[in-house]
N, C-alpha and C positions, 0 to 999 in steps of 0.2 A: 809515311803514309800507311794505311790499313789496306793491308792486302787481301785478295776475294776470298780466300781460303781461310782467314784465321780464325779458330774455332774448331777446326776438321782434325780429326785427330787418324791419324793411318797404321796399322799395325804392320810390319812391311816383315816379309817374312824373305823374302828374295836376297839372291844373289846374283855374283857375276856381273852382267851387264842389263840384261832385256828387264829385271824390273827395278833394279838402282837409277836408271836411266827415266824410269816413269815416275819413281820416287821422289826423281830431284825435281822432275818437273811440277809437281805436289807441292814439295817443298819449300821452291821459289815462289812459288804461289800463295801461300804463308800456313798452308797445312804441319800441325806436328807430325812428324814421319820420325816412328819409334822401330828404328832398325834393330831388330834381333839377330843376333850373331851368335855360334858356337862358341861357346868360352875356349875352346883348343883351335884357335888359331882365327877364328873369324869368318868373315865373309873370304872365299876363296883370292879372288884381288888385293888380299892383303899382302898375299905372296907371288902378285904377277908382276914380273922383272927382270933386270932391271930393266928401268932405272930405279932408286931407292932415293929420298931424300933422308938422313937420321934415320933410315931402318925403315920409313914411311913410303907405300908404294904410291908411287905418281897415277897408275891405272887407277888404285882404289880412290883417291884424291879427285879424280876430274871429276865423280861422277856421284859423290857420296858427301856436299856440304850441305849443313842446314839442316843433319838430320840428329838424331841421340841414338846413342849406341846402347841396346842392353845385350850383357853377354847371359845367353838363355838358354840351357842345352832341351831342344822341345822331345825330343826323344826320354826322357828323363817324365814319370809320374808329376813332382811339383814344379816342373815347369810348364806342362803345359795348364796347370792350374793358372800362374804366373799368367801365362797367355791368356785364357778364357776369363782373369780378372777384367784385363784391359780390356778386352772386348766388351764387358758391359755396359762399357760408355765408348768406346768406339767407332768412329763411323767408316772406317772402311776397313778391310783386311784382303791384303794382295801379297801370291804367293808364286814362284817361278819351279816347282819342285816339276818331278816326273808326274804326271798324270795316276793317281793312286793312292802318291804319299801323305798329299793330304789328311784323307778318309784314316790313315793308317795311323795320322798323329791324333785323330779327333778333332782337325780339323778341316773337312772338309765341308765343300756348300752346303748340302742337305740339311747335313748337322746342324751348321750355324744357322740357318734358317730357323730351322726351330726354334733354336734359345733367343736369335736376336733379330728379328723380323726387317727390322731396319737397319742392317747391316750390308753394304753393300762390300761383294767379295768378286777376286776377280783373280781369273787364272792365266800363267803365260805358258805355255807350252811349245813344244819346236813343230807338235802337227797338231794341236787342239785336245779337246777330253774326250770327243767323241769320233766315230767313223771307222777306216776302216781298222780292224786290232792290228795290224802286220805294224801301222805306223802310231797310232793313238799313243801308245806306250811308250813310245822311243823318247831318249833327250833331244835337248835340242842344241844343235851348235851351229856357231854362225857362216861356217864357212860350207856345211854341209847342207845349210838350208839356202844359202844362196846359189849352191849348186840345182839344187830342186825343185827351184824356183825358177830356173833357164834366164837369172840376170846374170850368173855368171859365163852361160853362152857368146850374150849378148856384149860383151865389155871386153875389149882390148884390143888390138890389133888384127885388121882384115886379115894377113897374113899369117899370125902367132894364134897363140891355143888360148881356151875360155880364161879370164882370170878373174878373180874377185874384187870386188870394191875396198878401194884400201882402207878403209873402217869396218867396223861390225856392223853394218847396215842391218842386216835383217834382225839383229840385238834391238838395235834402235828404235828402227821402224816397229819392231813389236811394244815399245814402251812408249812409244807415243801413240797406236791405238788402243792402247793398254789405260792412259793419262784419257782421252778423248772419252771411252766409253766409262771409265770411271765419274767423269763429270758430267755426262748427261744424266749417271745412275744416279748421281745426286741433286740433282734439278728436278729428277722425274720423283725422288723421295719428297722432296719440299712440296709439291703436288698433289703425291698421292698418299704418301708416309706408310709406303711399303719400301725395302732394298729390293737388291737385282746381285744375280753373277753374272761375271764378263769372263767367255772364255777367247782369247786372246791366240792365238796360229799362228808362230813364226811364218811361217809357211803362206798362211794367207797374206799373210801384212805384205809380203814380199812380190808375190800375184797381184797385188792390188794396184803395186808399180811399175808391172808392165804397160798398162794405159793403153797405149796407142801401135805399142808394140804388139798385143795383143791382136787389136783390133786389126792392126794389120795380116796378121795370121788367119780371125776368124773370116776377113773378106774377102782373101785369096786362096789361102789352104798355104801357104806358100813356108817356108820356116824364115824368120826374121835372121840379116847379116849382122856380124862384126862388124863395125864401120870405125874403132877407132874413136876419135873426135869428133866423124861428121854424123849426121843428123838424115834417117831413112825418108824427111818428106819433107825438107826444106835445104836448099843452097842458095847462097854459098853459106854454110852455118860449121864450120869447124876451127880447128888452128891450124895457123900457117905458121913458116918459118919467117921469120925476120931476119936481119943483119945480126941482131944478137939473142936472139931468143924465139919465142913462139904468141904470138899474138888470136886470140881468140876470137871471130869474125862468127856476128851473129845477122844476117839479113835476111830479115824476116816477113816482108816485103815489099813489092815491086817500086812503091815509092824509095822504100831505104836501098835497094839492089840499083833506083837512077843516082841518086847523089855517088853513089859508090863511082858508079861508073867515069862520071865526071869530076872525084875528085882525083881518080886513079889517069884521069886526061885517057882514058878509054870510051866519047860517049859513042863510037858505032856499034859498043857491044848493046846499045838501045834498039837500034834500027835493025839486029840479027835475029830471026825469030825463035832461034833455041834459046836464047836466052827473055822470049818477050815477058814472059810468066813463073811464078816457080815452076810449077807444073812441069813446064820447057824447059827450066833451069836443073832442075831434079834429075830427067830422062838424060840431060847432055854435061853430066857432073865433069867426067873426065876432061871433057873441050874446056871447059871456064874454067877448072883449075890450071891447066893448061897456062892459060892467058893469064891468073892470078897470081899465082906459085912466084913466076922470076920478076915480076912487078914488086912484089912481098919484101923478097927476098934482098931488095935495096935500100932498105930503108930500116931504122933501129925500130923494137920495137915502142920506145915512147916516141920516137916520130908518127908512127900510125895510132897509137893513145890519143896524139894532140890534136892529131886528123879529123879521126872516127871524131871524136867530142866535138870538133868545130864544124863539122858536118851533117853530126844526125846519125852520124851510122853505127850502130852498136858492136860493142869490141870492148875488148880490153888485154892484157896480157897477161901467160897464165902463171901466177905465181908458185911460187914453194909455200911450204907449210909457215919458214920463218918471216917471210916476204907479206902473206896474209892476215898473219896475225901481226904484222906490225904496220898494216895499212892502216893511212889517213884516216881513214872512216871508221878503223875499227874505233881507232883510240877517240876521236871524236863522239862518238857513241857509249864509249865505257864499257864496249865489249869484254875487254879482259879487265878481271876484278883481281883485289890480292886481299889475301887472307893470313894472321896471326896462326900458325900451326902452334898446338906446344910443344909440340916435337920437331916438326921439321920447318918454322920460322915461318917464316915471307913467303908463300906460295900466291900460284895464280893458278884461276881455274875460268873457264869461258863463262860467262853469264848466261842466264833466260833470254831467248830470242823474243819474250811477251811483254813489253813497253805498255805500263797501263797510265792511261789519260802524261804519256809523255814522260812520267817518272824515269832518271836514270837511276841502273840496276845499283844494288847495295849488295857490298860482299853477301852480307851474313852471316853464322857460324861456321865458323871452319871442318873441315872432314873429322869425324869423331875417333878418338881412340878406342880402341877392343876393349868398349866396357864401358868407355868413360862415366856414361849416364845411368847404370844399374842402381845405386845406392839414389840416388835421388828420383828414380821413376818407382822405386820398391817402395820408398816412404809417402809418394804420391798416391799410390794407391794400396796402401793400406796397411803396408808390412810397417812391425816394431823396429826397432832397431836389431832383437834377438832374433825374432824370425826371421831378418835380410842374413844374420849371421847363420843362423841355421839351413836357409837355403844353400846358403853357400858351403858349408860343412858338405851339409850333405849330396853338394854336386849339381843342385837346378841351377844353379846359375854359380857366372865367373867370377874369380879377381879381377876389378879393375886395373888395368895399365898404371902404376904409378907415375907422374911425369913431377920432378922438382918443381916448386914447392907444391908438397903434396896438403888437397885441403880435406875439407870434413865428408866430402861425398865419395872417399878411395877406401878402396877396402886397405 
């Protein structure tokens, strides 16, 4: 099928996580994403590990298919000519540097504004480009900015100390408003046929997910709890213990809070008035866990799976990492895709969570090697064969990675 993107051509100047992760979502969407990488060693994730498959990192793999590798040193005079080739037919250029670096490569928005009007660029940064200086300039890292953010307050145990979310969340979250604001910037070009920059705030993105936590703050003053698994303005909505595990109880309400009651052969917890409402259910959490806990606590938890399901009541059991990705639905779905590495074989990597008119996902290219695509995007855009070798002499750009059998596109 023709994907919405193909045509879109992305100059991805990013690393790490927060704009690879926007990249791929580009990507899968059938945008060309022409990863530029340092010829001395790459995108940083080339060396986050282990684990390693043949030398190849599993971090830089999840998160880096679908795209072409040019090894490009932008610090280097002809290569950021290199650069500013591609950009003259390019339609977007997204970069995750420090706030400055940019401007410092010659390529920053201002700049590109001028030469390519329709050029839509977009920045990630761990506190945005602009405000106040103390933070503007800083990196940005994920575990620092979920700190800053007060979601790492908010996450883990009533009892135990703040912890972080066990992904790079705020990586994330910044490449998917990163992916969002890029695509409106090209909806709004198709309309008006001007670009846009998007400057993109770890920091914000991660405030944006407070929600209701927030709101809970701004209408009491109060500071929001730890609560673990349970949920500040609905019960019963956490995990319980089971006979073998921990089952995840979502009742959300008062209808799904009666069946509960009556499957659990509890209905005078109906006729109690702390429990007649959430509202009630909320204020008197301790009492109904109470009464819920050693009820739980009898029963496996696919006994309460087959319950909840034949009852209406939402739940389920909380799995492990290997337990999720090997659920019924995922493989029913085609969640997990597998890809030809040349180097490191048979990989798998998650698919696009974006299902268009029902399509199931397609691998697509596999994670590129350090370079792999340089000789073949240099002769696309304009270089002889002498001049790709002269760049290379002269250090703008890398040797490609040779992988057996080596063909006509390696240096």
């Amino acid at each position: 099928m023709t994907l919405p993107l193909e045509g879109v051509t992305v100059l991805d100047l990013t690393r790490v996580l927060s704009g690879p992760f926007a990249t791929l979502q580009l990507a899968d969407l059938g945008a060309e994403v022409i990863k530029v990488e340092h010829p001395r060693g790459g995108d940083d994730t080339r060396a986050f590990g282990p684990p390693f498959v043949e030398g190849e990192s599993t971090y830089f793999m999840s998160v880096n298919r679908r795209k072409k590798s040019l090894a490009l040193d932008l610090k280097h005079p002809r290569g950021t000519e290199v650069a500013h080739r591609i950009l003259e037919s390019a339609d977007v250029l997204i970069e995750n540097f420090r706030p400055g670096a940019a401007d410092r490569l010659g390529l920053g928005a201002e700049t590109l504004r001028g030469k390519y009007p329709r050029l839509v660029t977009c920045s990630i940064s761990g506190y945005g480009q602009a405000g106040d200086v103390r933070y503007a300039r800083r990196g940005g890292y994920d575990a620092v900015i979920q700190a800053a953010s007060g979601m790492m307050a908010l996450t883990g145990a009533p009892d135990g100390g703040p912890t972080k979310v066990g992904v790079a969340l705020a990586d994330m979250v910044a490449g998917l408003y990163a992916t969002q604001g890029i695509l409106a910037a090209l909806h709004r070009r198709e309309r008006e046929g001007r670009g846009a920059h998007i400057d993109i705030s770890m920091q914000d993105g991660m405030l944006s997910l407070l929600t209701y936590q927030a709101g809970i703050h701004f209408a009491t003053g109060r500071e929001p709890k730890r609560m673990g698994n349970a949920h500040p303005s609905i019960c019963p909505y956490e995990s319980l213990p089971t006979a073998d595990g921990l089952y995840a109880l979502a009742v959300g309400n008062d209808a799904q809070f009666a069946r509960l009651a009556r499957a659990i052969d509890r209905p005078e917890l109906l006729a109690d008035p702390r429990y007649a409402s959430n509202q009630a259910r909320v204020a008197h959490r301790e009492a109904l866990l109470e009464v819920l806990l050693p009820i739980f606590a009898t029963r496996s938890t696919a006994e309460w799976e087959a319950l909840g399901e034949a009852e209406g009541i939402p739940g389920g059991p909380v799995l492990s990492v290997s337990e999720a990705l090997a659920h019924p639905q995922v493989e029913a779905r085609g969640t997990v895709v597998t890809h030809q590495h040349p180097k490191a074989g048979a990989i798998r990597t998650l698919s696009s969570p974006v299902r268009l008119d029902g399509a199931q996902p397609e691998a697509g290219a596999p994670p590129p090697l350090l370079g792999q695509h340089t000789r073949e995007l240099l002769r696309r855009y304009g270089y002889s064969e002498a001049e790709a070798e002269e760049l290379r002499t002269d250090g703008a750009v890398g040797p490609v990675e040779v992988t057996p059998p080596s063909g006509p596109d390696t240096y």
